[in-house]
N, C-alpha and C positions, 0 to 999 in steps of 0.2 A: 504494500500500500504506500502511494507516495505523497507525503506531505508537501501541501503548499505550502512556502516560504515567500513567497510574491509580500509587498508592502505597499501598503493603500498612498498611494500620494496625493496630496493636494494638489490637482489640475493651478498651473499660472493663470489661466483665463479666470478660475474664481477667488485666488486672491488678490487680483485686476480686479474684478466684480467690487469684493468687501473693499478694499481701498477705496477706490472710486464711491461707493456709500458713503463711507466714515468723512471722505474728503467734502462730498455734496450735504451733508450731514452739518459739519463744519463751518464751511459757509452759510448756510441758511441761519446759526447759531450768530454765526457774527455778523450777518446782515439785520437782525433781529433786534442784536446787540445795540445797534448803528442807531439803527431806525427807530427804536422806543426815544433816545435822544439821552443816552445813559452815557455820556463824556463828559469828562471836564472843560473841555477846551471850548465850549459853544459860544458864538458870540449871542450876549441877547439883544434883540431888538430896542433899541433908543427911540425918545420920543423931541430927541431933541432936533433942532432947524436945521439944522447942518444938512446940505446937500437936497432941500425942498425942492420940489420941480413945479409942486402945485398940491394947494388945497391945506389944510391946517388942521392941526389937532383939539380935540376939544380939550383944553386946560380943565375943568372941570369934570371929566373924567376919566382921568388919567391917574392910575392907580401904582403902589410899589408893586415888586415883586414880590413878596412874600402874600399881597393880597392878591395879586392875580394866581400863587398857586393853593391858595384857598377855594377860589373860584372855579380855576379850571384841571380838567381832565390831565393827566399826565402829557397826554397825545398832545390835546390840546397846546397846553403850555410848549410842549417843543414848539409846534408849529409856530402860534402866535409869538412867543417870545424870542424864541432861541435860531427863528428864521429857517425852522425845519421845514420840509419837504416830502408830500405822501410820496409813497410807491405809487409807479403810473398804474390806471386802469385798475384800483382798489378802492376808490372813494364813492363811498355810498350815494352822492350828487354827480358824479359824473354819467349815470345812468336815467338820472329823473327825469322827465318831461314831460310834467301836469303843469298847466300854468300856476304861477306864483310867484310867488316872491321870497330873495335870497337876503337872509340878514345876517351880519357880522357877529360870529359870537359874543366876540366882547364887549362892544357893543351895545347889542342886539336894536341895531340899525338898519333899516333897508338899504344892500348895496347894488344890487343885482334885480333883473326882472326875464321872468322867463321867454318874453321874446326876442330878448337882449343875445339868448343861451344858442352857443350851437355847435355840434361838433367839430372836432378839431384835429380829432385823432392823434391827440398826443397824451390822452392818459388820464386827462386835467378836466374837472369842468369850465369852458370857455366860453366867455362873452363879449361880444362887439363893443360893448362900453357899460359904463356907469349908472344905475336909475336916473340918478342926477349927475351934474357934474361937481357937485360942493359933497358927494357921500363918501369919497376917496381923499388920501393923501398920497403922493407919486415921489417918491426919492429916489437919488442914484443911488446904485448900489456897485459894488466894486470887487463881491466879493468872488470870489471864483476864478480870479484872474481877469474877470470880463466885464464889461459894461454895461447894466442893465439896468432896469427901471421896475423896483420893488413898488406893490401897491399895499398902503397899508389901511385899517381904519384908523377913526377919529381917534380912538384909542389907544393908538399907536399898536394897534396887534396887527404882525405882518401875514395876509393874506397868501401872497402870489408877487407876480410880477406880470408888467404887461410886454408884449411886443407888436412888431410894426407888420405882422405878416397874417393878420386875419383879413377877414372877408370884407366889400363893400356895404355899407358905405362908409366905413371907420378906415378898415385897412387896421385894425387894431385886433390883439389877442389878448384878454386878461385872462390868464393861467392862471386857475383858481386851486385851495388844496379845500375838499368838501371837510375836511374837520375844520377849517375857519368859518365854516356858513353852517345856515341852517336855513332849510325851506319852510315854508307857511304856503300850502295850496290856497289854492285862492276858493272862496267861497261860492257855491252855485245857487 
């Protein structure tokens, strides 16, 4: 009778498999990491003049930090404060399309109006302009290496940013992130 002695190997392609897990795994961990807005290094958001393009803040409701993370959600507070940024194509508003109206959280100002709203396809919910022109404040912003044009409320909580490459009859994109808003459908 002859004994097998043969020894089971682990095939390379499955420990290529588990690696590539542990490494996707990994990543998703520290994109997680990133994304709650759990750094030190974050700038927060100012409500000071510097760098005004248009529109002003309300003095009168302009609150410290320590009250706005009273107020607000973790998420929130990145966004608004800390100049964070959703993941594209995750934001519960970039989907909606009942009419209505969009109000800043912090806010909770009318900034936005659903006929304003229109896709963009970049991730973001996007709109041609402002309810009004006085409901925004527009500063440059500098950071990323690039020049761009932060939209914030009266509040100084930083929404998005706009650009020059939407649709007629603006020619404008405001790049919205849906945890700075909140909709109110409109009543029928």
């Amino acid at each position: 009778m002859k004994h097998s002695t043969k020894h089971i190997q682990k095939s390379p392609s499955l420990l290529h498999k588990k690696g590539m897990v542990l490494f996707i795994i990994l990543l998703i961990g520290l994109l997680a990491f990133f994304v709650r807005g759990n750094f030190t290094h974050v700038k927060l958001t100012t409500t000071s003049d510097t760098h005004i393009i248009f529109g002003s803040f309300d003095k009168n409701r302009l609150k410290t930090e320590e009250e706005w993370k009273k107020i607000l959600t973790i998420e929130q507070y990145h966004i608004l404060r800390q100049q964070g940024t959703e993941i594209p194509f995750t934001g519960a508003l970039e989907y909606e399309n009942r009419k209505g109206t969009y109000y800043s959280i912090g806010c909770d100002e009318p900034v936005f109006r659903s006929e304003q709203k229109y896709d963009s396809g970049t991730g973001w919910p996007s709109f041609t302009a402002p309810i009004n022109e006085d409901a925004l404040v527009l500063r440059e912003d500098g950071t990323l290496g690039e020049k761009r044009i932060e939209v914030l409320d009266k509040c100084g909580g930083h929404l998005g940013h706009v650009f020059d490459d939407g649709p007629p009859p603006t020619g404008k994109r405001y790049c919205m992130n849906s945890i700075a808003l909140k909709f109110i459908p409109d009543k029928n």
